[in-house]
C-alpha positions as CSV (number, residue, x, y, z in Angstrom):
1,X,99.2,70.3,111.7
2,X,96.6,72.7,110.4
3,X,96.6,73.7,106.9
4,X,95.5,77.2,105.8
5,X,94.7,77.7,101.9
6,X,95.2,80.9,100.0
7,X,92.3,83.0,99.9
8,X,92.3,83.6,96.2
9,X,89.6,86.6,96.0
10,X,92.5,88.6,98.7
11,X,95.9,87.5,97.3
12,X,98.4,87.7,100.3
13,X,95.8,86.5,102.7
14,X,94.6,82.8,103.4
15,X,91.8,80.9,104.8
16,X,91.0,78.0,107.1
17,X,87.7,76.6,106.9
18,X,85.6,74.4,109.1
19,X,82.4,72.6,109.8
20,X,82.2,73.2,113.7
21,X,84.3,75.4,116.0
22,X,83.4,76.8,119.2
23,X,84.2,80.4,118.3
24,X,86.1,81.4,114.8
25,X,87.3,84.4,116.6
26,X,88.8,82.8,119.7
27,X,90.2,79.9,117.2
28,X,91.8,82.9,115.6
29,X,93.6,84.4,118.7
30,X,95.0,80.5,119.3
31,X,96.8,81.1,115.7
32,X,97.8,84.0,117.0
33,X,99.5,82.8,119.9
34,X,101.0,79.8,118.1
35,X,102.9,82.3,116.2
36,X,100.4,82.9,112.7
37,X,101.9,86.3,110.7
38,X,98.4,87.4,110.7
39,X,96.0,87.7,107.1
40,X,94.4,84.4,108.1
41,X,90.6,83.9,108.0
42,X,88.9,81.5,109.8
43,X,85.4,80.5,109.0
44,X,83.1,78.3,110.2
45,X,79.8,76.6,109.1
46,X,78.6,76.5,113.0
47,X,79.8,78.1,115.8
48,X,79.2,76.6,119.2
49,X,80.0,79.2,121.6
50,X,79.9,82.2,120.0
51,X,80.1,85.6,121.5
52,X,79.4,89.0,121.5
53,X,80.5,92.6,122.3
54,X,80.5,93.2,126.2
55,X,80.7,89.2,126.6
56,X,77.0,89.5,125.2
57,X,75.7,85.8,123.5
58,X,76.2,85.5,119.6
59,X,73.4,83.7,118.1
60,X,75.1,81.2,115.7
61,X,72.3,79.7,113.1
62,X,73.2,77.3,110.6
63,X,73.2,78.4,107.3
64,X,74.9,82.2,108.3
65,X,78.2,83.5,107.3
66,X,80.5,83.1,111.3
67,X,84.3,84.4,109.7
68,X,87.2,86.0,111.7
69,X,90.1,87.7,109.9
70,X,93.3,87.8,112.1
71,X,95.7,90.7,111.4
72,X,99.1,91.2,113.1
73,X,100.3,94.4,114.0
74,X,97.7,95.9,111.3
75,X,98.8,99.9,112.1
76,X,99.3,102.2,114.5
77,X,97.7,101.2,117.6
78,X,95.6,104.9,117.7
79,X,94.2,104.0,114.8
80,X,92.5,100.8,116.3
81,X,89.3,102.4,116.8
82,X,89.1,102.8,113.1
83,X,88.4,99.5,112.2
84,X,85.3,98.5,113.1
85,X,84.1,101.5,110.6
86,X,86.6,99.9,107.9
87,X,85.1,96.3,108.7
88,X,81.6,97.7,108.1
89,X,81.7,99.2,105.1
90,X,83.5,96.7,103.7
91,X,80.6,94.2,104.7
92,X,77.9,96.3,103.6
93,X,79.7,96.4,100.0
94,X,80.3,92.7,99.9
95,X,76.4,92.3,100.7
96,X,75.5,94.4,97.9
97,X,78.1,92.6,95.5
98,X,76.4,89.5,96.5
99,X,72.7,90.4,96.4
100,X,73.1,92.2,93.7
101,X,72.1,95.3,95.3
102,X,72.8,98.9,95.4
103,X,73.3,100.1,99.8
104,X,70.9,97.6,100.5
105,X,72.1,97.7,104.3
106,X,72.4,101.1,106.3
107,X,75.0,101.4,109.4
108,X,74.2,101.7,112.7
109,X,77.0,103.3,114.5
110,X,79.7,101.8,114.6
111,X,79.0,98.7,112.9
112,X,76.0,96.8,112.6
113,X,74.3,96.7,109.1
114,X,70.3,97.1,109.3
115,X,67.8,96.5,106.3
116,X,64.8,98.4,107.0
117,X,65.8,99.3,110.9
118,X,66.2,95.5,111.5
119,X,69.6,94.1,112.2
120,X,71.3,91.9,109.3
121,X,75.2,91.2,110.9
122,X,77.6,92.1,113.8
123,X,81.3,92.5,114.0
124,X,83.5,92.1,116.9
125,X,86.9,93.7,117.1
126,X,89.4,92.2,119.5
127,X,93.0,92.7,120.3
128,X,95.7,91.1,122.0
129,X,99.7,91.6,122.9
130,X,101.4,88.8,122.4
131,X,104.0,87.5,124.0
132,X,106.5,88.5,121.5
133,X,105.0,92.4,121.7
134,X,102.9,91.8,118.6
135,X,99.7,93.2,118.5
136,X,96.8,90.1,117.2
137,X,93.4,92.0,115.9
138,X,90.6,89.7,115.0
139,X,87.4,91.3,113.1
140,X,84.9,89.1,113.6
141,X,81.7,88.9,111.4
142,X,78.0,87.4,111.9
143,X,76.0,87.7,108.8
144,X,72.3,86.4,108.8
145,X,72.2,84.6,105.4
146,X,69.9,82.3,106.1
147,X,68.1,83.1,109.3
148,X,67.9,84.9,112.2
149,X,67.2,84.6,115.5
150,X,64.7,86.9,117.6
151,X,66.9,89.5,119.5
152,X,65.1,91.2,122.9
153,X,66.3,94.5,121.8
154,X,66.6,95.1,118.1
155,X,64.2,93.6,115.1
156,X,66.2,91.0,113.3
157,X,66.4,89.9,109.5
158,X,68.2,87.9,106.9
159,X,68.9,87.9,103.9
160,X,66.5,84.7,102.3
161,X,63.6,86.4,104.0
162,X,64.2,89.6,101.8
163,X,64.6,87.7,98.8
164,X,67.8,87.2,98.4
165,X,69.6,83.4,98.4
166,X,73.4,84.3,99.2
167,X,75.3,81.4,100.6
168,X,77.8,82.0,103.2
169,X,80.5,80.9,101.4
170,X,79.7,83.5,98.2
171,X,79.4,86.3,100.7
172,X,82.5,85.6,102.0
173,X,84.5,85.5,99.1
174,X,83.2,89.0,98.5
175,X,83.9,90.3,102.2
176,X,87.3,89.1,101.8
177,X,88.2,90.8,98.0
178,X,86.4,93.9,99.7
179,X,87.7,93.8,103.1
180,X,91.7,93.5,101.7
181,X,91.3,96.3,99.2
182,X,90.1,98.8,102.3
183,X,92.5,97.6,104.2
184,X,95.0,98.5,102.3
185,X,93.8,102.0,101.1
186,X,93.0,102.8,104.8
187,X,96.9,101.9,105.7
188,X,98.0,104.9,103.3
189,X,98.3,108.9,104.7
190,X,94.7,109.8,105.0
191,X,93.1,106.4,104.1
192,X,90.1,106.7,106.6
193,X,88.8,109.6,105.3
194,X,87.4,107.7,102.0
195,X,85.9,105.1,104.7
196,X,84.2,107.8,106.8
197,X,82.6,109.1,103.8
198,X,81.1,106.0,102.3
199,X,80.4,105.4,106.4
200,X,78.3,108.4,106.2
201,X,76.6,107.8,103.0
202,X,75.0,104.8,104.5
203,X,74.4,106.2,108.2
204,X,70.5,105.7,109.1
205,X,70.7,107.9,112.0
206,X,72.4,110.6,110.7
207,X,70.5,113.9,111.0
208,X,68.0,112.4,113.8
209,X,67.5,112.5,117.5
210,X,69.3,109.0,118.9
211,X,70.3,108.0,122.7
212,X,73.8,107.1,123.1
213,X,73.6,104.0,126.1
214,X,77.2,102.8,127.5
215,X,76.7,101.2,130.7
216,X,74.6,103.5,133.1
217,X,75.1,106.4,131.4
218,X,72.9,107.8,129.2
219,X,73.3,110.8,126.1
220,X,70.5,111.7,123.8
221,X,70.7,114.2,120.8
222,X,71.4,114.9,117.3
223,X,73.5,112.0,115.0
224,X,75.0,115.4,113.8
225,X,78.6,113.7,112.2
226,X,81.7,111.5,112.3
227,X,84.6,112.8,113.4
228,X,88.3,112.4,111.6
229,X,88.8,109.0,113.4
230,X,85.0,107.8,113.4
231,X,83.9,108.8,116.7
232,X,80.0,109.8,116.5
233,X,79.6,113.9,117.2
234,X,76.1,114.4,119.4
235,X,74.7,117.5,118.8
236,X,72.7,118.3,122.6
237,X,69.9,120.6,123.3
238,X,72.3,123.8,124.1
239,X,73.6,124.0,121.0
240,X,77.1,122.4,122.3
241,X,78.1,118.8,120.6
242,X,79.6,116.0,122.6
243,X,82.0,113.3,120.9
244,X,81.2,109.8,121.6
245,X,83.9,107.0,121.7
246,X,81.5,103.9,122.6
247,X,78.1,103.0,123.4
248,X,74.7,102.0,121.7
249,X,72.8,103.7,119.9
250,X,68.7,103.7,120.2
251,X,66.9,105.9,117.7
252,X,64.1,108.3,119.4
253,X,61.6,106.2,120.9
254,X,63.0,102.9,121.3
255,X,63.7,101.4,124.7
256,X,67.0,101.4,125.8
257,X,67.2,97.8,127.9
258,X,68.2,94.8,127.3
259,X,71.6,93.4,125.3
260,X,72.1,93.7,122.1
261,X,74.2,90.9,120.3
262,X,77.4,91.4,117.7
263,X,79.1,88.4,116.9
């Protein structure tokens, strides 16, 4: 039988650790399905088949942070599409607790973390119903501690090759003391709101011209705002603004081609 630990930075949550596993989010769901109440992390030191957004490829290095955080019925199901911007910040907090930094890492709508317009981490939201009509949500984060690999799409970084030794394990423990105390503000009446602001203050597009890519289609203008549930608000040519609820983003003259990878 497995054997979970409490996760003593995040009292009420608990963590299973281990040297190999195929995917730390698909491990997770399995919990899930077995009947877990949720607040369980599972991290990894190597992931075998990991996996992106859009069934793209996760790059799994040795030496990088590969966690998933399962959460049961974790709020209204509306509210879903909040989370990825909650899981973000939280990360880019816990990088700057453990670099000893101050915002080293912008945001990239919705969630990727860049240093200097190269890509540090991913995260990957995905839910489930359960059998039992229990909703499973696993956030799952990618962090390039110790290398990175060379994407076709985006520049890439990590964190020894700016200067700064953070072991996966240290990073961790500050994503998940970061990660709980969001979570729990964002559960309360008007929780997001604090989220979308620090969001915002870390945004690298904001204010600039940006192409929106989600499958074939195609949307560029101005990075003019979040709105109240942390869609991005295009600003277009005519003066009208457009609300986006998914898609890439590609600053003004970048290529849009390819696949980009979030673990």
């Amino acid at each position: 039988m497995r054997h979970a630990n409490p996760a003593p930075p995040a009292p009420g949550f608990r963590i299973e650790w281990h040297e190999s596993v195929g995917s730390t989010n698909t491990l997770a769901f399995e919990h899930a399905r077995d009947g877990d109440p949720g607040n369980l992390w599972v991290v990894a030191g190597e992931q075998t088949l990991g996996r992106g957004r859009r069934g793209r490829d996760w790059f799994s290095l040795k030496g990088n942070l590969f966690a998933s955080l399962l959460l049961i019925d974790p709020a209204d199901r509306d509210r879903l599409g909040e989370l990825p911007l909650v899981a973000a910040v939280s990360l880019a907090e816990a990088v700057d607790a453990a670099a000893g930094t101050h915002q080293l890492a912008g945001l990239k709508w919705p969630n990727d973390l860049l240093v200097e317009g190269a890509k540090l981490s991913g995260i990957l939201l995905e839910a489930e119903t359960l059998q039992d009509g229990r909703l499973a949500v696993v956030l799952g984060f990618g962090v390039n501690c110790a290398a990175h690999p060379e994407l076709s799409l985006y520049r890439s970084t990590d964190l020894m090759s700016l200067g700064f030794r953070v072991e996966a394990n240290e990073l961790h423990g500050h994503l998940a003391r970061i990660l709980a105390a969001r979570l729990g503000a964002w559960r309360r009446p008007g929780g997001f709101d604090a989220v979308r602001k620090a969001w915002l203050s870390r945004a690298v597009h904001l204010g600039k011209t940006i192409t929106v890519r989600n499958g074939d289609r195609e949307q560029t203008g101005t990075f003019v705002d979040l709105d109240s549930r942390g869609h991005l608000i295009l600003g277009l040519d005519n003066g009208s603004r457009q609300t986006i609820f998914a898609g890439d983003v590609f600053p003004q003259g970048s290529q849009p081609e390819g696949s980009p990878s979030i673990p």
